[in-house]
C-alpha positions as CSV (number, residue, x, y, z in Angstrom):
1,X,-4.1,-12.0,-27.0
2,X,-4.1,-8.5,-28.6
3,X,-6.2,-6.8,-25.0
4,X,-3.3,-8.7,-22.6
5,X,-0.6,-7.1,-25.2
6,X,-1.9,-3.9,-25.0
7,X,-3.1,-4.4,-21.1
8,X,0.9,-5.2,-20.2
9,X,2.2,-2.3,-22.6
10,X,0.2,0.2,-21.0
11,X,1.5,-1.1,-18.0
12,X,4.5,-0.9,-18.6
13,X,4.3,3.0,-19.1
14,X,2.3,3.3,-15.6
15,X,4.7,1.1,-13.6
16,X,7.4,3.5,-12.9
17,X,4.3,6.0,-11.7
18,X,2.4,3.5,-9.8
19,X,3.6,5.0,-6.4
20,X,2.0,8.2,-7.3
21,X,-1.6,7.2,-8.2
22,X,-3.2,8.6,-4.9
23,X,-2.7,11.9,-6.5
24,X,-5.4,11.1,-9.2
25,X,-7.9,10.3,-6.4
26,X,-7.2,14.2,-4.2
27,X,-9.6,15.9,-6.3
28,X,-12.4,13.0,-5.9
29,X,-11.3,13.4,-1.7
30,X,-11.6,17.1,-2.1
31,X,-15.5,16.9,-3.2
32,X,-16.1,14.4,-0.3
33,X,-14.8,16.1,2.3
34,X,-16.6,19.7,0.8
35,X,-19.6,16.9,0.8
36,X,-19.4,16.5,4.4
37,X,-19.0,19.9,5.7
38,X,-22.0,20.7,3.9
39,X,-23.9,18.2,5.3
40,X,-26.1,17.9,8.5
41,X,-23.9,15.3,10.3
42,X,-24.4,12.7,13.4
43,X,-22.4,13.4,16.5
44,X,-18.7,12.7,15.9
45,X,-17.7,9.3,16.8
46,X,-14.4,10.5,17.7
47,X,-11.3,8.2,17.3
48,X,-13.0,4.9,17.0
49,X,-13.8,4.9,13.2
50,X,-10.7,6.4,12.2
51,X,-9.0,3.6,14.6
52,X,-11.0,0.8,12.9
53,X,-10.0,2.7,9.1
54,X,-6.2,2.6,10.7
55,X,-6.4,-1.1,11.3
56,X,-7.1,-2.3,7.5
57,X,-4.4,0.5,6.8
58,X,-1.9,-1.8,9.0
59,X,-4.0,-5.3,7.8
60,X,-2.3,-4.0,4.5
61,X,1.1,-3.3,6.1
62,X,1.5,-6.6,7.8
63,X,0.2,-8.0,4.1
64,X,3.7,-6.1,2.7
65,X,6.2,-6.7,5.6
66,X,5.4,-10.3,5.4
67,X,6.1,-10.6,1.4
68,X,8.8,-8.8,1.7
69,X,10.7,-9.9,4.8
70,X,11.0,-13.5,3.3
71,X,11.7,-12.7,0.1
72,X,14.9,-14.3,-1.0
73,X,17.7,-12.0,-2.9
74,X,16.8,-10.8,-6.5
75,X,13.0,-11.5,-5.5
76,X,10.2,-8.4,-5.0
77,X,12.8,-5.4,-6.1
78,X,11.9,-2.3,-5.7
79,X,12.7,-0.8,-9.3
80,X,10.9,2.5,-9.8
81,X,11.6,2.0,-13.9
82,X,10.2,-1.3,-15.2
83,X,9.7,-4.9,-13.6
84,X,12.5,-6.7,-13.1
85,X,14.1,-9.9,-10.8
86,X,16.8,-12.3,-10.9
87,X,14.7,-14.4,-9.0
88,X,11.2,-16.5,-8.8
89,X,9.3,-16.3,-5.6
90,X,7.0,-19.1,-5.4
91,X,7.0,-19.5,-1.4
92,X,5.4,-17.7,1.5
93,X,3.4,-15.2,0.6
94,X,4.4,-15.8,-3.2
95,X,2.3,-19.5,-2.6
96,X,-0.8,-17.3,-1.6
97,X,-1.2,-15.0,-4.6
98,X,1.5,-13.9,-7.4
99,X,1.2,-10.2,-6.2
100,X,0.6,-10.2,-2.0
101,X,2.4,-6.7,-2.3
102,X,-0.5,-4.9,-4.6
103,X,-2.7,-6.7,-2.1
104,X,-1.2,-5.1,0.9
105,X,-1.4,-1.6,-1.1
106,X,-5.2,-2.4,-1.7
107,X,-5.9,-2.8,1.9
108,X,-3.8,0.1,3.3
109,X,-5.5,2.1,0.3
110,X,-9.2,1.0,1.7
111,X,-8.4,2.2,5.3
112,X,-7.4,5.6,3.9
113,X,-11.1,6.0,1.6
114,X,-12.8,4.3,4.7
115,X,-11.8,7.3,6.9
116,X,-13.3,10.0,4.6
117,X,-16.8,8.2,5.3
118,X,-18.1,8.5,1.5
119,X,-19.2,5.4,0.1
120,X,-18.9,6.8,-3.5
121,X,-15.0,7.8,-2.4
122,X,-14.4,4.4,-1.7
123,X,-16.1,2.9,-5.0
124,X,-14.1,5.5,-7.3
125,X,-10.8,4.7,-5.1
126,X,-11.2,0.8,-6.4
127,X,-12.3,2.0,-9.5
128,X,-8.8,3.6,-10.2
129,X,-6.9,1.2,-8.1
130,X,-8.1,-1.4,-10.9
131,X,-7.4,0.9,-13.4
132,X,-4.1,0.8,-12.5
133,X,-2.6,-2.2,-11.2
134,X,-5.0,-4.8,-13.9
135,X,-2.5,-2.8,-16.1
136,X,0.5,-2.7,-14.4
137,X,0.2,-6.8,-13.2
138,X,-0.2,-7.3,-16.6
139,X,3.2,-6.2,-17.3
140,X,4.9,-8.2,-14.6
141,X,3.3,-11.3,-15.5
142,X,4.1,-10.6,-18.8
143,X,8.4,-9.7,-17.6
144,X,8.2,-12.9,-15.6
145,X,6.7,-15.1,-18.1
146,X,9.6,-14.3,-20.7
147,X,12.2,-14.7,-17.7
148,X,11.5,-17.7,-16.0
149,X,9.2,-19.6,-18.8
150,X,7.7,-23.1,-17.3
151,X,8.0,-22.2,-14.0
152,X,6.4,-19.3,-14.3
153,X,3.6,-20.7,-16.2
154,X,3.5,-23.7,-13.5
155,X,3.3,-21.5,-10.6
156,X,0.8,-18.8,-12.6
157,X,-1.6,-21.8,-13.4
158,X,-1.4,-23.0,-9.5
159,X,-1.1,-19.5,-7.8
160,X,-4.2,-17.1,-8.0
161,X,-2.7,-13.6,-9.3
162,X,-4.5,-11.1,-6.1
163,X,-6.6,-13.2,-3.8
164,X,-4.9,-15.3,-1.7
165,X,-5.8,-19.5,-1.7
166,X,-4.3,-20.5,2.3
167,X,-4.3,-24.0,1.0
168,X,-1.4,-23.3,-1.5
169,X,0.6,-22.5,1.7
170,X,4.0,-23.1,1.2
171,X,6.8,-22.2,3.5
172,X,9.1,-19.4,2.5
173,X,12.3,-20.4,1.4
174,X,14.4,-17.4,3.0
175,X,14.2,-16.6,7.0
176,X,12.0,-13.7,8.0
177,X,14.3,-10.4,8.6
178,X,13.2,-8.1,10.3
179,X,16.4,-6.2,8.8
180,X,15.1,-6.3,5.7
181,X,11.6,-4.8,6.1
182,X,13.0,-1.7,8.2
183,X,15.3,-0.7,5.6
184,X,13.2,-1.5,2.6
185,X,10.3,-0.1,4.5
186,X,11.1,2.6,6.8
187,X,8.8,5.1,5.2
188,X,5.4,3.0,5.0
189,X,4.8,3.2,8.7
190,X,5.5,7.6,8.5
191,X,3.0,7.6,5.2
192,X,0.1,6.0,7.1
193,X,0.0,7.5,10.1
194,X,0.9,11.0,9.0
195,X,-2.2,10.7,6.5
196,X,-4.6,9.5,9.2
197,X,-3.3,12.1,11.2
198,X,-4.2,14.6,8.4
199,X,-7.4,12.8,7.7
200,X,-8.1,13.5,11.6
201,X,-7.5,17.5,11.5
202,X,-9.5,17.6,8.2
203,X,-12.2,15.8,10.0
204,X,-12.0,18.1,13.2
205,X,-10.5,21.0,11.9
206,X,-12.5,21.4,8.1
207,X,-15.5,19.4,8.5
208,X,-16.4,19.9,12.6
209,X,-15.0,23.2,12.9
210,X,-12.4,23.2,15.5
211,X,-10.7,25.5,15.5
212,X,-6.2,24.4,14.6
213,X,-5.1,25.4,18.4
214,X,-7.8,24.1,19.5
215,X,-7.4,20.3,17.8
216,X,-4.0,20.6,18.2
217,X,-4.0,20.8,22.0
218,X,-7.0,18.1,22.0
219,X,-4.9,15.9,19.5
220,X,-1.3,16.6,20.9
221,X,-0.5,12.7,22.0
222,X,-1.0,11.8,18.5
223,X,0.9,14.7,16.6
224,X,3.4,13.8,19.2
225,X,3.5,9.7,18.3
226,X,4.0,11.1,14.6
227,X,7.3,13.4,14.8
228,X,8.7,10.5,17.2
229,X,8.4,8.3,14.1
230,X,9.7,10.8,11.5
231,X,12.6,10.7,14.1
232,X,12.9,7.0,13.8
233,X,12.5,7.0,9.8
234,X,15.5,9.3,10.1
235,X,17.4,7.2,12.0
236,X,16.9,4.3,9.2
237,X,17.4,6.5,6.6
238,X,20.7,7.0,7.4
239,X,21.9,3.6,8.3
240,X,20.3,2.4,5.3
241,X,22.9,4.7,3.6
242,X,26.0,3.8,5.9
243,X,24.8,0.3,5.6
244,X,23.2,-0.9,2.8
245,X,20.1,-2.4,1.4
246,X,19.5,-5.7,2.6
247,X,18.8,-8.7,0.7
């Protein structure tokens, strides 16, 4: 009882940082990318394992945009301070696991330490991922327990708490919207692919030697698809401020 107490207090303090805790990892991705340019490497497989790292990246997207598409008003806030909800979600996603959202962020965080090609990167990147959200989980559970009492306990006691049981499947009690994910959402897509875009130079430009002009002129289709979506995040910016928030 004491550990849980102390596991959900010190998550409490971490939850309004838990956005930031890729910056506690850029020293560890420093050393393995210094680690591969000093090392004799194979021929450069080129797009296709960055491609394949960018794929568990948007696994862990969908993972999100489905939680939080169908979540119903006052469920899955986004509150940057402490947990909070006016609301239960025990459907969709919700029926799967209690936290499908820190199990998007895992996957989209494995495609980013997969691309760096160090095995002991990928290790220290779970390592602190753990660190972190055992902590921070331990504080929801602990918010939702004292706000919604039995049916929180009923649906904890069903409901695995990260990895997801299909047989629970339960359809979600609020229509998909599409709405909702774009303006809840809007810079998720920008963050991946400008960081597998800058995990692509560093590979080229850092580790292989290529030269910036040079990778830029080779890579231009892809720096191109990037500022065409920081256009569009723009764009939903600002009608997320004329318009709202969504449910």
């Amino acid at each position: 009882m004491n550990d849980s107490r102390r596991l959900a207090d010190q998550g409490l303090v971490l939850f309004r940082y838990r956005s930031l805790f890729v910056v506690f990892l850029l020293p560890a991705a420093a050393l393995a990318v210094l680690e591969r340019r000093s090392a004799v490497l194979p021929a450069d497989p080129g797009l296709g394992w960055l491609a394949l790292c960018l794929a568990v990246s948007l696994l862990g997207l969908g993972v999100r945009w489905a939680a939080l598409g169908s979540a119903p008003p006052g469920a899955s806030t986004r509150s940057l301070r402490a947990p909070s909800a006016s609301h239960l979600n025990v459907t969709g996603m919700y029926s799967l696991c209690r936290h499908p959202v820190y199990l998007g962020n895992l996957f989209v965080l494995m495609g980013f330490a997969l691309a760096l090609k160090s095995w002991w990167f990928v290790v220290i990147a779970l390592l602190v991922y753990w660190l972190l959200y055992e902590r921070v989980i331990a504080a929801e559970e602990r918010f939702l327990g004292e706000r919604f009492g039995v049916i929180h306990r009923r649906w904890s006691e069903r409901t695995p708490a990260f990895w997801p049981r299909p047989r629970l499947w339960l359809p979600p009690e609020t229509r998909f919207s599409w709405r909702t994910v774009v303006l809840r959402e809007y810079n998720s897509p920008l963050l991946i692919a400008s960081t597998f875009l800058f995990l692509r130079m560093v590979d080229q430009v850092v580790v292989g030697g290529l030269g910036p002009t040079a990778w830029l002129t080779q890579d231009l289709g892809l720096v191109a698809a990037v500022l065409g979506l920081m256009v569009l995040v723009s764009v939903a910016r600002q009608v997320r401020k004329r318009g709202g928030s969504g449910h």
